[in-house]
N, C-alpha and C positions, 0 to 999 in steps of 0.2 A: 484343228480345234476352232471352234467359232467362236467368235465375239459378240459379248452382249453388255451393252449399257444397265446403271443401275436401276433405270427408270421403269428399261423394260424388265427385266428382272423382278421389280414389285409388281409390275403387273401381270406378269404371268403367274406369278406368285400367289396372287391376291385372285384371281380368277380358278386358278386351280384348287385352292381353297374352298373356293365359294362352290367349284361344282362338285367337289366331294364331300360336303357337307349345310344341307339348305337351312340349314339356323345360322351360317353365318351370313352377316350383312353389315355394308360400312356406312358411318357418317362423319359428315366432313363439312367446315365449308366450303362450297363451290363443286364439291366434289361428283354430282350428278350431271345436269345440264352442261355445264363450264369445263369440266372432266378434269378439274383438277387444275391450280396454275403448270403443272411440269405436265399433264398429259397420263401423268400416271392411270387415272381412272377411264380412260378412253376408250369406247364405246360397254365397259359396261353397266351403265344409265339401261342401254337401249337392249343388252341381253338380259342381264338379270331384271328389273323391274323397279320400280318404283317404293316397293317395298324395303328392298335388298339395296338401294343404293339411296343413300337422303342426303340431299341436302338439309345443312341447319345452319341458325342464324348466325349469324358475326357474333355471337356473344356467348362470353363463357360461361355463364350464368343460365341461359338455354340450351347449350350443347351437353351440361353435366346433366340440367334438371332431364333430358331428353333419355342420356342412358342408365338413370340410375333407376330403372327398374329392369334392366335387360339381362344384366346375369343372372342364370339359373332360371328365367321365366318359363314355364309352359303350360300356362293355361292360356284361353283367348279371353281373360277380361281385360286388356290393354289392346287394340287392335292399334295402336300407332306403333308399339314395338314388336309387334310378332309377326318374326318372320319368315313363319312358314309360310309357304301356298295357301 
């Protein structure tokens, strides 16, 4: 039986997610560049993209205004939340 931390666990989690289905995509802060204080988002900034991984700001007041057009979206007249290819 192998041993796995829960850090890794979200992250493999959150990655296998992501590659079975490309509308989803996270935001966080710090969570792109900085990879997360725990590491949880570590390296993927640098697979998935820019798109699919955002950083936002320290404030909760831009992190709401950021996804409250995200559920159910699929057209491209918001190209900051669409995260298809």
């Amino acid at each position: 039986m192998s041993i796995m931390t829960y850090r890794q666990a979200l992250h493999d989690t959150l990655r296998a997610e992501m590659l079975r289905d490309d509308t989803v995509f996270l935001m966080g802060e710090e969570i792109g560049v900085f990879e997360g204080s725990y590491k949880i988002t570590a390296g993927l900034l640098k697979e998935f993209g820019e798109k699919r991984v955002r950083d936002t700001p320290i404030a909760e007041e831009g992190f709401a205004g950021a996804a409250r057009p995200a559920p159910g979206r699929r057209d491209d007249d918001d190209q900051l939340l669409d995260a298809r290819p």
